[in-house]
MINU-70305 format. One line per field, with one value per residue (C-alpha): residue number from 1; z, x, y. Coordinates in nm, 4 decimals, padded with zeros to 6 digits, always signed. Each point is the difference from the previous one (the first is absolute). Example, Ala and Ser with C-alpha at 12.3 -4.5 7.8 and 13.67 -1.06 7.14 Angstrom:
2
k	c(1,2)
zz	c(+00.7800,-00.0660)
xx	c(+01.2300,+00.1370)
yy	c(-00.4500,+00.3440)
//
This chain:
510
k	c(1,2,3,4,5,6,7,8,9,10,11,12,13,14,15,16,17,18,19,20,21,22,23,24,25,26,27,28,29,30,31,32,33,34,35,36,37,38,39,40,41,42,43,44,45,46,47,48,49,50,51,52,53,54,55,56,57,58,59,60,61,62,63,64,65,66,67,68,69,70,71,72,73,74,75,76,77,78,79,80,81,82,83,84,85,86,87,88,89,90,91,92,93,94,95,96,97,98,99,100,101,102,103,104,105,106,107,108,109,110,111,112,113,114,115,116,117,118,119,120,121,122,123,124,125,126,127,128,129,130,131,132,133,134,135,136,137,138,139,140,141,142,143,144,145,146,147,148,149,150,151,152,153,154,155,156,157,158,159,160,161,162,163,164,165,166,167,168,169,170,171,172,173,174,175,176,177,178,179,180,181,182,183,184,185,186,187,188,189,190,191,192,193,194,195,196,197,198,199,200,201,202,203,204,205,206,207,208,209,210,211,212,213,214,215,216,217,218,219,220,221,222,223,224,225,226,227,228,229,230,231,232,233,234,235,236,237,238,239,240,241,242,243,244,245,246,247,248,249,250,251,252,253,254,255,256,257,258,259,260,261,262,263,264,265,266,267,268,269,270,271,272,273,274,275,276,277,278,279,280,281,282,283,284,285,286,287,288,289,290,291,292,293,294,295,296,297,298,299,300,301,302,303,304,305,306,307,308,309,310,311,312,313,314,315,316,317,318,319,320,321,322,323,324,325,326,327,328,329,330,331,332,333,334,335,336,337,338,339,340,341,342,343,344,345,346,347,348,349,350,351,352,353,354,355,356,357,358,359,360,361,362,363,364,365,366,367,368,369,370,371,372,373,374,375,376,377,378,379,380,381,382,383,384,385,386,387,388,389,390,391,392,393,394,395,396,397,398,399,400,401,402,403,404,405,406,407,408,409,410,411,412,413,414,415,416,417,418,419,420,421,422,423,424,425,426,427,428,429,430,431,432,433,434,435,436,437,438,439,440,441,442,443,444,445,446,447,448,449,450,451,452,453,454,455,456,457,458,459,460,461,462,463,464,465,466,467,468,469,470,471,472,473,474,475,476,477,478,479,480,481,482,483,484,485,486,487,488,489,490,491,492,493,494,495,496,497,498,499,500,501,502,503,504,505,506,507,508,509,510)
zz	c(+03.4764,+00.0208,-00.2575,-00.2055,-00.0164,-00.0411,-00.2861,-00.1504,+00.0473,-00.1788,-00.2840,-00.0080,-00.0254,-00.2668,-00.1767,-00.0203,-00.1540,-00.3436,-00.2740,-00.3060,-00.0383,-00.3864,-00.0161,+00.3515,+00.0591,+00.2834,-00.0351,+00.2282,+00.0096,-00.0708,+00.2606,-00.0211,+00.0140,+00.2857,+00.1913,-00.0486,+00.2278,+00.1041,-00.2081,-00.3138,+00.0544,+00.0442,-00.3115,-00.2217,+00.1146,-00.0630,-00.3126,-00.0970,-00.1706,+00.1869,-00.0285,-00.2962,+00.0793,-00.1449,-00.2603,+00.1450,-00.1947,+00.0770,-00.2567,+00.0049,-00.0442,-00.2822,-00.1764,+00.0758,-00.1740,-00.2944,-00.3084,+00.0372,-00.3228,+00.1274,+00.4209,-00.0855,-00.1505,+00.2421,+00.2668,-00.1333,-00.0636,+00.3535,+00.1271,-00.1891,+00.1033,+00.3639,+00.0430,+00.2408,+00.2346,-00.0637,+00.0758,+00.3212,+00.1490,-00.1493,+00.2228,+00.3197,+00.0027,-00.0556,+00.2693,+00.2383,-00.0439,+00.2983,-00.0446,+00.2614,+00.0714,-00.0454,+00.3787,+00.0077,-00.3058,+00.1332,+00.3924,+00.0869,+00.2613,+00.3398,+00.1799,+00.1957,-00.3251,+00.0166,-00.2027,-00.3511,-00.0006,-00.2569,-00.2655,+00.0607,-00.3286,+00.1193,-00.1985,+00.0844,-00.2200,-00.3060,+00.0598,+00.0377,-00.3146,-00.2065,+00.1757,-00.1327,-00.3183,-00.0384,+00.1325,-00.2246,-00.3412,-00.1547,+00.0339,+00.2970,+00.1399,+00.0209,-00.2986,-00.1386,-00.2599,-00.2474,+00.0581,-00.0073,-00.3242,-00.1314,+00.1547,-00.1390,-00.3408,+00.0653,+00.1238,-00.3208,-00.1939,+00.1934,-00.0949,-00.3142,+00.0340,+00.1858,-00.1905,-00.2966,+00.1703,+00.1100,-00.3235,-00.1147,+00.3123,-00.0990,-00.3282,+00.1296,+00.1753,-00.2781,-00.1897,+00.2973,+00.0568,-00.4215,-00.0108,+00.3958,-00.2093,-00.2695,+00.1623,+00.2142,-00.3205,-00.1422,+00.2978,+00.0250,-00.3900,+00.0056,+00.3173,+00.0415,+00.2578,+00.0534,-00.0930,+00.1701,-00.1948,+00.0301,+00.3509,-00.0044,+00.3496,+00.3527,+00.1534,+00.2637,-00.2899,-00.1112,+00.3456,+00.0286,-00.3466,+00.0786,+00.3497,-00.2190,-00.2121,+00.2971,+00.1081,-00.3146,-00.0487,+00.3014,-00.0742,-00.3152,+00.1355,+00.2369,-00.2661,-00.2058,+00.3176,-00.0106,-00.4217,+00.0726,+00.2398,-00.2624,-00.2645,+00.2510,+00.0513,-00.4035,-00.0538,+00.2512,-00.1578,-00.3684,+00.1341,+00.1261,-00.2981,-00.2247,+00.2343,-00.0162,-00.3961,+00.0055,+00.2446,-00.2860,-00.2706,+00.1911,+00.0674,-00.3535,-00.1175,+00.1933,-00.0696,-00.3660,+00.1299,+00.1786,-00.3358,-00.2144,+00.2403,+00.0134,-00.3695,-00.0306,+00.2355,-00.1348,-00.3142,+00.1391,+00.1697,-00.2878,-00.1938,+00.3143,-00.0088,-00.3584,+00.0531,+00.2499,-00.2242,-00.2427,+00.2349,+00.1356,-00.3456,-00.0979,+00.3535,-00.0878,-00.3274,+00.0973,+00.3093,-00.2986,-00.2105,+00.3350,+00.0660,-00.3439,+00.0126,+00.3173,-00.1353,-00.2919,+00.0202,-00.2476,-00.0261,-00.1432,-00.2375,-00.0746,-00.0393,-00.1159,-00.0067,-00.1371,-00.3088,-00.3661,-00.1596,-00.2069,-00.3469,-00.1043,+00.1708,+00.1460,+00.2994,+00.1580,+00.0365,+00.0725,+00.0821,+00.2410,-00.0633,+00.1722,-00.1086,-00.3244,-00.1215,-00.0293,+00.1862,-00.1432,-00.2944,-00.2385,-00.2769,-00.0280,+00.1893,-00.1203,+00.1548,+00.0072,+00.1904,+00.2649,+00.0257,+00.1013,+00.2591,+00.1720,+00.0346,+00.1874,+00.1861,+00.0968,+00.1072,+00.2038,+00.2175,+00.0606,+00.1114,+00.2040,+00.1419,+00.0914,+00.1238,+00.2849,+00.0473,-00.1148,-00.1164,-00.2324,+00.0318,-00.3241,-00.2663,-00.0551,-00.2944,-00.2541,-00.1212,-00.3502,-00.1562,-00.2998,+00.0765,+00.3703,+00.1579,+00.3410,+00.1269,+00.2155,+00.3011,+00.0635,-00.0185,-00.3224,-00.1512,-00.2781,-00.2169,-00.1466,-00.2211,+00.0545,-00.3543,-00.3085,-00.3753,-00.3153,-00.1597,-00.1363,+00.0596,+00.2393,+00.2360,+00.0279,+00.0910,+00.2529,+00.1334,-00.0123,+00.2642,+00.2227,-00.0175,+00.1691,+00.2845,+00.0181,+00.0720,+00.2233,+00.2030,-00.0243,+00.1369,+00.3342,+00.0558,+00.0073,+00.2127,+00.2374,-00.0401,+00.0937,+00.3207,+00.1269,+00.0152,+00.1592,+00.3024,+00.0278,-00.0096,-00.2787,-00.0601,-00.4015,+00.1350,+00.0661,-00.2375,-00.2682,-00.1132,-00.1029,-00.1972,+00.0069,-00.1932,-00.3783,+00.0766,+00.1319,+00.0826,-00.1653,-00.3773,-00.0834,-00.1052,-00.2309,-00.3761,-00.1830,-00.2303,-00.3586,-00.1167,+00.1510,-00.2831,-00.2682,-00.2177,-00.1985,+00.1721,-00.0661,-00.0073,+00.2245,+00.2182,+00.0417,+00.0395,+00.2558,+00.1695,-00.0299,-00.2703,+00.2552,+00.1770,-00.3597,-00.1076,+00.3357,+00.0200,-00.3420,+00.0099,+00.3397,+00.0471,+00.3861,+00.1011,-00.0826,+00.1462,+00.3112,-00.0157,-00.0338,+00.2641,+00.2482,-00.1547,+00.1179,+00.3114,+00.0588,-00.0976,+00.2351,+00.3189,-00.0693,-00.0282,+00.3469,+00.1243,-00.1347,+00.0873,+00.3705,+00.0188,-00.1368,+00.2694,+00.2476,-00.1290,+00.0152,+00.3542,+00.1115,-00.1029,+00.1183)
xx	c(+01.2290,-00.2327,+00.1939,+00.0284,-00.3859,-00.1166,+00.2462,-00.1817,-00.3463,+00.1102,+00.1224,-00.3443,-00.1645,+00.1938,-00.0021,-00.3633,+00.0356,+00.1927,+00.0411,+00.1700,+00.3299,-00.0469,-00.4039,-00.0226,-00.3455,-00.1159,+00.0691,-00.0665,+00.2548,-00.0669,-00.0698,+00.2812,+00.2295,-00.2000,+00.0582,+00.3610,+00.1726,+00.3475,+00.0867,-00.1255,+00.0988,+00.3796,-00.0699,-00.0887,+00.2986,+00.2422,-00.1028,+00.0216,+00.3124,+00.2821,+00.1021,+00.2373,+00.3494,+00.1989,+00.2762,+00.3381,+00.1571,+00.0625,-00.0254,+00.3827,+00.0777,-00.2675,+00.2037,+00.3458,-00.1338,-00.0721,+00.2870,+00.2157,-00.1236,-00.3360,+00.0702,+00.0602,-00.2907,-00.2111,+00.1571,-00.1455,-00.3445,-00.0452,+00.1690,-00.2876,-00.2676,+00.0875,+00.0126,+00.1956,-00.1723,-00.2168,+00.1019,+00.1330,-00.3550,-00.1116,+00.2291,-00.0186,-00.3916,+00.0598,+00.2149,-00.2913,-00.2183,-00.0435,-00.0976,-00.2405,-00.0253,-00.3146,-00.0589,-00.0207,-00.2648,-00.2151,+00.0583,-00.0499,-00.3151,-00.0219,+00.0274,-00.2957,-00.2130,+00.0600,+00.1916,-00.3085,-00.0356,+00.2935,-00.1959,-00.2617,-00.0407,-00.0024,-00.0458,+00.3487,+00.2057,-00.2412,+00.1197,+00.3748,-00.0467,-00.1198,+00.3138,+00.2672,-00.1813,+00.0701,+00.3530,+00.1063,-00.1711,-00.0685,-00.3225,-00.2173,-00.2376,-00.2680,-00.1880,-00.3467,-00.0912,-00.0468,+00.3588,+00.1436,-00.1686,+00.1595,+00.3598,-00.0311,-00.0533,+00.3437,+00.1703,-00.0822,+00.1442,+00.3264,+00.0276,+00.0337,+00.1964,+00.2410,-00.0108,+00.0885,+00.3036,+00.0819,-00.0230,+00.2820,+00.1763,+00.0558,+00.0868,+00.1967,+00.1774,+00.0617,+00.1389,+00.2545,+00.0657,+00.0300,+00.2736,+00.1756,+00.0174,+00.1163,+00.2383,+00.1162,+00.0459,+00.1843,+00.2405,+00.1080,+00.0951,+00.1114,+00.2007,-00.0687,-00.1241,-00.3205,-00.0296,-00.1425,-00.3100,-00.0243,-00.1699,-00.3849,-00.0738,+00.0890,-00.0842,-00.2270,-00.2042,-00.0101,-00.1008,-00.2558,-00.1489,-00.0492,-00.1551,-00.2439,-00.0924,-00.0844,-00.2046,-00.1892,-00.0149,-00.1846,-00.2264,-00.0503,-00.1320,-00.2289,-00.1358,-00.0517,-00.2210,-00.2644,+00.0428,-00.1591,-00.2182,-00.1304,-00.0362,-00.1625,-00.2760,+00.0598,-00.1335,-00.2919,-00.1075,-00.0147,-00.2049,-00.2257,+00.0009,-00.0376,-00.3303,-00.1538,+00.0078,-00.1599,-00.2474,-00.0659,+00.0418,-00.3385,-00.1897,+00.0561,-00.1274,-00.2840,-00.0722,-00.0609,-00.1925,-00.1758,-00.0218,-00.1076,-00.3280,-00.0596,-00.0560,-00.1725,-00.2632,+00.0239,-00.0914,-00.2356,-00.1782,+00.0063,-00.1655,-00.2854,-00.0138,-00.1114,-00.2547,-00.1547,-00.0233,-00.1365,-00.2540,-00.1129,+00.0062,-00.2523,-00.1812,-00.0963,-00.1326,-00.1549,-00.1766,-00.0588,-00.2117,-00.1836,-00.1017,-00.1081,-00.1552,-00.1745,-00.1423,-00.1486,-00.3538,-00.0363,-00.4040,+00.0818,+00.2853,-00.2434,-00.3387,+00.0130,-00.3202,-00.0955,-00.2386,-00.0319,-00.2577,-00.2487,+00.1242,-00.4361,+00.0213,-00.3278,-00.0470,+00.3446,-00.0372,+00.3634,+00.0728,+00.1940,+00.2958,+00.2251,+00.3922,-00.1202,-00.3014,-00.3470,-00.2303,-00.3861,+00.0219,-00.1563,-00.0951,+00.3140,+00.2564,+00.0088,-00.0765,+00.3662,+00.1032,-00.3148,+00.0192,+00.4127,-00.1501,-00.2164,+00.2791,+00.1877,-00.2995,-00.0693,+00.3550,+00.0364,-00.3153,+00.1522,+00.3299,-00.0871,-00.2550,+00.2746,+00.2087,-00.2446,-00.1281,-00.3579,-00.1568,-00.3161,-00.2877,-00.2154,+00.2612,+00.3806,+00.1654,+00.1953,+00.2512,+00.1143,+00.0892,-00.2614,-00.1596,-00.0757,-00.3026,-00.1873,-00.1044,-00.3040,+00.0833,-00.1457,-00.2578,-00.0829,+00.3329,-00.1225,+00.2534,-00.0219,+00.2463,+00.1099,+00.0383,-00.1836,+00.0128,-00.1678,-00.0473,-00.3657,+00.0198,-00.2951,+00.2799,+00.1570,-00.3050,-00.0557,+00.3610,-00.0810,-00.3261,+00.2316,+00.2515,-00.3069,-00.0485,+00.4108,-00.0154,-00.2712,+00.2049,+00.2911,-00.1442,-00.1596,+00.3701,+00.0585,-00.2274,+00.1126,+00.3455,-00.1241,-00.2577,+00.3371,+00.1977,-00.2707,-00.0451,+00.4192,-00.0073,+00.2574,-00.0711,-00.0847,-00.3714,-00.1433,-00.1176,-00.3127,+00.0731,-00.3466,-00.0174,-00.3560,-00.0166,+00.0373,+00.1206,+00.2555,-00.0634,-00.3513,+00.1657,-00.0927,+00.3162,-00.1373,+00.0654,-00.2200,-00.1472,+00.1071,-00.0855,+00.2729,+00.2550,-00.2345,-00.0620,-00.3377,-00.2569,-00.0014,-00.3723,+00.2034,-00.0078,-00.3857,+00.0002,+00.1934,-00.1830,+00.2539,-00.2108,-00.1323,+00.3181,+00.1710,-00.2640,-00.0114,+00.3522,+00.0640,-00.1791,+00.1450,+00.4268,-00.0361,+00.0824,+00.3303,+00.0392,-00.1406,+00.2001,+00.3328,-00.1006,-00.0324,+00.3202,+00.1440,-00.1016,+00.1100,+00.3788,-00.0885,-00.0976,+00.3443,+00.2030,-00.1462,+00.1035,+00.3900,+00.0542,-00.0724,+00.1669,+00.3362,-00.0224,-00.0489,+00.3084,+00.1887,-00.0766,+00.0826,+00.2973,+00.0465)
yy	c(+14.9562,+00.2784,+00.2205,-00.3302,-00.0519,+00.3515,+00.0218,-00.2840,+00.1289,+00.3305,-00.2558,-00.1832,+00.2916,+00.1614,-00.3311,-00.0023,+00.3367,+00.0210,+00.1643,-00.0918,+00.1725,+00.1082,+00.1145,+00.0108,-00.1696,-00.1672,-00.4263,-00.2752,-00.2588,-00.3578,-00.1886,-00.2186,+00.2945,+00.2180,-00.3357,-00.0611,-00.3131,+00.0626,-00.3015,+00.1349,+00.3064,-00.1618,-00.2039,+00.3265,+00.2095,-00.2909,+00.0018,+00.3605,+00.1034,+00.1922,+00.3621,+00.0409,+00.0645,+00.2267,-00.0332,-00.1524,+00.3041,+00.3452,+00.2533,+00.0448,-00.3482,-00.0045,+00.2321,-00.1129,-00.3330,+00.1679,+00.0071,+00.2851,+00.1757,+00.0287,+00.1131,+00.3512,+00.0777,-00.2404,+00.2327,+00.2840,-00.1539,-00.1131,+00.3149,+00.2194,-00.2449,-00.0042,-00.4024,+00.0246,+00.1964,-00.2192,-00.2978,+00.1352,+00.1535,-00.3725,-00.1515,+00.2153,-00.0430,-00.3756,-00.0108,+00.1953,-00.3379,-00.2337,-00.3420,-00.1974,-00.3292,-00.1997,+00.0154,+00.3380,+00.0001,-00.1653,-00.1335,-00.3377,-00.0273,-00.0029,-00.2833,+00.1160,-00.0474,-00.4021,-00.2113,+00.0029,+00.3822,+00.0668,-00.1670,+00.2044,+00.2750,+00.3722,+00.2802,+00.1665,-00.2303,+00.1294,+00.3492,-00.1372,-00.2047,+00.3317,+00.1755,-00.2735,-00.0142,+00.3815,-00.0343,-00.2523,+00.0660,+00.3323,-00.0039,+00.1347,-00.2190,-00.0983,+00.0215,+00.0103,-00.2622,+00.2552,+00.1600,-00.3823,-00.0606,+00.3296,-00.1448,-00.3244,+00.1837,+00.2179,-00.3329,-00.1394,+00.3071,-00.0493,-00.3621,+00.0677,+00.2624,-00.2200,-00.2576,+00.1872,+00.1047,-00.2997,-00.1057,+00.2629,-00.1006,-00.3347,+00.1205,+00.1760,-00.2451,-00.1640,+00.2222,+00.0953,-00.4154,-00.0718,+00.3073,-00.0807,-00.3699,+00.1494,+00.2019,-00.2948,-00.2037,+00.3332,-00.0188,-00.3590,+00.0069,+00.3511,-00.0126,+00.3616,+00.2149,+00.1612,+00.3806,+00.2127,-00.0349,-00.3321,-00.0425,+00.0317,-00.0038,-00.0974,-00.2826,+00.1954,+00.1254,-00.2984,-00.1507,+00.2834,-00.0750,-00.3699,+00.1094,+00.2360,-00.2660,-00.2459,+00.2778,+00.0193,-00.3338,-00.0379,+00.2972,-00.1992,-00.3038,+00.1929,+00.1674,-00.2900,-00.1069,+00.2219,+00.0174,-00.3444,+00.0921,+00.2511,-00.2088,-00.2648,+00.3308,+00.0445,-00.3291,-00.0322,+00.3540,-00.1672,-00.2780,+00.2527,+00.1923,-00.3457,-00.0601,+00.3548,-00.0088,-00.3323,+00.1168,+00.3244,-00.2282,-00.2069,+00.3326,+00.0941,-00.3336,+00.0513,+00.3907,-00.1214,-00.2917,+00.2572,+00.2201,-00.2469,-00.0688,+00.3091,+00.0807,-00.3308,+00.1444,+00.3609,-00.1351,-00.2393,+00.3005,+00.2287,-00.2895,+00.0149,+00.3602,-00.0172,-00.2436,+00.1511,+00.3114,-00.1879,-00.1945,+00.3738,+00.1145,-00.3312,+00.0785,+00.3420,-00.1080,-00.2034,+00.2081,+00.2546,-00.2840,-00.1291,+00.3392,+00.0323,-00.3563,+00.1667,+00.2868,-00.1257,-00.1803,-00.2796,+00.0242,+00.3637,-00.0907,-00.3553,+00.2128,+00.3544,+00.1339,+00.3147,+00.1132,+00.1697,+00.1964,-00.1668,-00.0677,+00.0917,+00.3477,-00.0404,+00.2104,+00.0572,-00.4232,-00.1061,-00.3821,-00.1894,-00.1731,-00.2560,-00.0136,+00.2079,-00.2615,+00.1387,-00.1109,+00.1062,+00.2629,-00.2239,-00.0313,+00.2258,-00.2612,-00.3854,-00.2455,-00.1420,+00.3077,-00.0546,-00.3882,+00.0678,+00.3212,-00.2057,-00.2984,+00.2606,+00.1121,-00.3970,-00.0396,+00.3644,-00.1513,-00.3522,+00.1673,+00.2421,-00.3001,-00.2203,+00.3213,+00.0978,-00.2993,-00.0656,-00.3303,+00.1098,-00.1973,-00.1691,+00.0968,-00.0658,+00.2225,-00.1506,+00.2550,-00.1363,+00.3494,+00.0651,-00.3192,+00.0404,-00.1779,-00.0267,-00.2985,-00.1058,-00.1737,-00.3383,-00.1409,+00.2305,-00.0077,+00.2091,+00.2032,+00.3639,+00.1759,+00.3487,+00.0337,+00.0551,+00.0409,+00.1861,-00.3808,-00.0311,-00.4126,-00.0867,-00.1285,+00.2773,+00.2296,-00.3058,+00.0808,+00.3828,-00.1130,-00.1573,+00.3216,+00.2007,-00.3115,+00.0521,+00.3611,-00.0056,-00.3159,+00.2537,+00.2781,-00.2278,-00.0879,+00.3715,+00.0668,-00.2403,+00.1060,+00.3485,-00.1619,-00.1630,+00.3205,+00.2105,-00.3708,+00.0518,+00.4073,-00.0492,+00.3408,-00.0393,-00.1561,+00.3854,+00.2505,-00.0219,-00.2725,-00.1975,-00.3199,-00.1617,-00.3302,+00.0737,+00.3723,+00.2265,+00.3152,+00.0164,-00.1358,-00.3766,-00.2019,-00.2205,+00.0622,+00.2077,-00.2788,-00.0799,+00.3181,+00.1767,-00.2155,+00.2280,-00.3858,-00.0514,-00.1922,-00.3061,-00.2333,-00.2023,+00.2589,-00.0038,-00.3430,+00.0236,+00.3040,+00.2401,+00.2239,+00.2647,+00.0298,+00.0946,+00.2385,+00.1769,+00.0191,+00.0833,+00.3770,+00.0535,+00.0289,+00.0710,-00.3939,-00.0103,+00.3267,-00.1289,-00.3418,+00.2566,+00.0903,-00.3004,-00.1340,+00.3494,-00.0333,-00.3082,+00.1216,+00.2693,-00.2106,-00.2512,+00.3405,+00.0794,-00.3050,-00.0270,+00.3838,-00.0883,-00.3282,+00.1538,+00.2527,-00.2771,-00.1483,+00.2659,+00.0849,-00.2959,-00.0284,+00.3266)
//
């Protein structure tokens, strides 16, 4: 019992270590074989085919059966082969071979065990299995799954091998039974013997042929087994293949979905990418004309002020002028070019009024170009023109009366202008800058008189008291050299004013 069990151990343990017998890796064994049941075990080796058994026929009697023609030289053949020796070391190892008995293959149990422990799987009969299979087949077991896919492909090879010569077997076989019939036939109508040609076989061969081909038959049909197991594994494989190229034909439906987005939104971001180059490209423009908007100063571009030497020579006079119109310089400069001055002169005070802020009191200027006026404010309401002409109608040298009360009303809302600036520090409300009623820096503003248009007098003139003033005037020039002047200066003290306003501008928007 002891030797029994420690023998059985040894087999466990070198069951649960094998290799294969071709590549000679390590394999575990399924567990349905590593746990073999006597039963099964029983039921597999039943199964297995038996050892083949040698041909019935010796050598010699091989040859005595073949036609006498033909024994010599067969003699001679198997002489020079050595088939006989053969056949007789084939024989005497045969013969060395002892067969056992299932009992001694594997022992029935103990009764000690109990009457259930025979069913019960051990790992022996796996070793014993792999033993038989080696014993009985010519192939050494066990085997990897690799190796037995590599076998399976040989097996294959050799089925149709075989079954190609079965094929010429058969034919064969017919062509021996169609001339043994033929033959037969021959004899019955012939009534002759056979020759010693005639015979195309024994009847062992012929027995031993028929055993071959039950042998190959059932090799066939075996084969043909796991040919449709393949193609069972053939056909599952297709199904698989069938669903992997629907499962690429899917992805590549949806890679050119996939495409097709994303040139939609390439394009669609090139086409953003160019607006927003061309909204930068508006943006700095327009930055560039702010900045430009910025820097310039619209009193300056509105009301250049500056001045040109007197046309008369007189003195080194020169006379001031606002965007290019003289202002003074008579009798030199018309009176259309000083009416259209001092329009510019009425508006640059109202604008730069409203600009900083100052409400003037007892006048309001009426910018109207060449036709400005200046209005009293109520209860008054009385209404001077800054303008004047060379017209010798009485009315006219009325209107040229109320040009003087215009200027003078003009130059109190400069002066106010001016008193606001220097209450506000505006910073243009400093310097010597003196206006005192009818003057401006010691020159009147009021016109000269009629004189100064070089006309006749008139005895309306005289009736009107204005006869002194023209013969005074007349031998002395000097009053429209001094009214020049206060027209100058009044140029001068709004030039003051829009030169330091611009600055302030400008600083604060710096």
């Amino acid at each position: 019992m002891s030797t029994t069990a420690s023998r059985d151990k040894g087999k466990a343990r070198d069951a649960s270590h094998l290799n294969c017998q071709r590549c000679n890796q390590p394999i575990l064994l399924d567990p349905a074989i590593a746990n073999l049941s006597p039963s099964t075990f029983s039921l597999i080796t039943s199964a297995l085919p038996s050892t083949s058994s040698q041909s019935a026929l010796s050598p010699a009697d091989k040859l005595a059966a073949l036609p006498p023609a033909s024994q010599p030289g067969a003699r001679i053949w198997a002489a020079a082969n050595g088939f006989a020796s053969r056949h007789q070391a084939h024989h005497n190892v045969a013969e060395s071979f002892v067969l056992l008995s299932d009992s001694v293959m594997h022992p029935t149990p103990s009764l000690s065990a109990g009457p259930s422990s025979g069913q019960n799987p051990s790992p022996a009969l796996a070793a014993n299995l792999h033993a038989i299979l080696s014993s009985r087949t010519p192939i050494s077991h066990p085997l990897c799954t690799e190796c037995t896919a590599m076998l399976q492909s040989e097996l294959q090879r050799e089925l149709e091998e075989l079954t190609r010569e079965r094929d010429a077997y058969l034919a064969f076989e017919k062509g021996i039974a169609k001339n043994r019939d033929s033959l037969r036939s021959r004899r019955r109508a012939e009534s002759e013997t056979l020759g010693e040609h005639d015979l195309e076989g024994t009847e062992e061969e012929w027995q031993a042929l028929h055993r071959r081909k039950r042998e190959l038959d059932g090799e066939e049909e075996a084969l043909k087994k796991v040919l449709v197991e393949k193609e069972k594994q053939l056909a599952k494989m297709r199904q698989e293949e069938e669903r992997v190229k629907l499962e690429e034909e899917e992805m590549k439906r949806e890679e050119d979905a996939f495409l097709l987005r994303h040139s939609a939104l390439h394009s669609e971001r090139k086409a953003l990418v160019n607006k927003l180059h061309s909204a930068r490209t508006h943006l700095l423009l327009s930055q560039r004309l702010l900045h430009h908007l910025e820097t310039t100063n619209v009193y300056n571009d509105a009301f250049q002020i500056g001045h040109v030497p007197d046309a008369s020579g007189k003195n080194g006079l020169t006379v001031g002028t606002i965007n290019g119109l003289r202002l003074g310089g008579r009798p030199m400069a018309d009176w259309d070019e000083i009416n259209a001055a001092w329009g510019l002169v009425a508006l640059c005070i109202d604008r730069i009024a409203v600009k900083v802020g100052c409400t003037f009191e007892r006048y309001k200027i009426m910018p109207l170009a060449s036709f400005s006026r200046i209005e009293e404010l109520p209860p008054n309401k009385a209404v001077y023109e800054l303008y004047a002409s060379s017209d010798l109608s009485p009315a006219r040298l009325l209107q040229n009366r109320r040009f003087n009360y215009g200027l003078v009303a003009l130059l109190d809302v400069l002066k106010q202008l001016v008193d606001f600036g220097r209450h506000h520090d505006r910073g243009w409300g400093v310097g010597n800058i003196e206006i005192r009623k009818d003057r401006i820096n010691g020159h009147s503003i009021r016109l000269p008189g009629i004189s100064a248009m070089q006309m006749p007098a008139l005895p309306s003139m005289s009736i009107m008291g204005l006869g002194a003033t023209l013969s005074t005037e007349t031998n002395d020039g000097s009053g429209d050299e001094q009214w020049t002047k206060a027209c100058r200066g009044v140029l001068a003290v709004l030039k003051r004013i829009l030169v330091v306003e611009s600055e302030a501008d400008r600083a604060g928007r710096a």
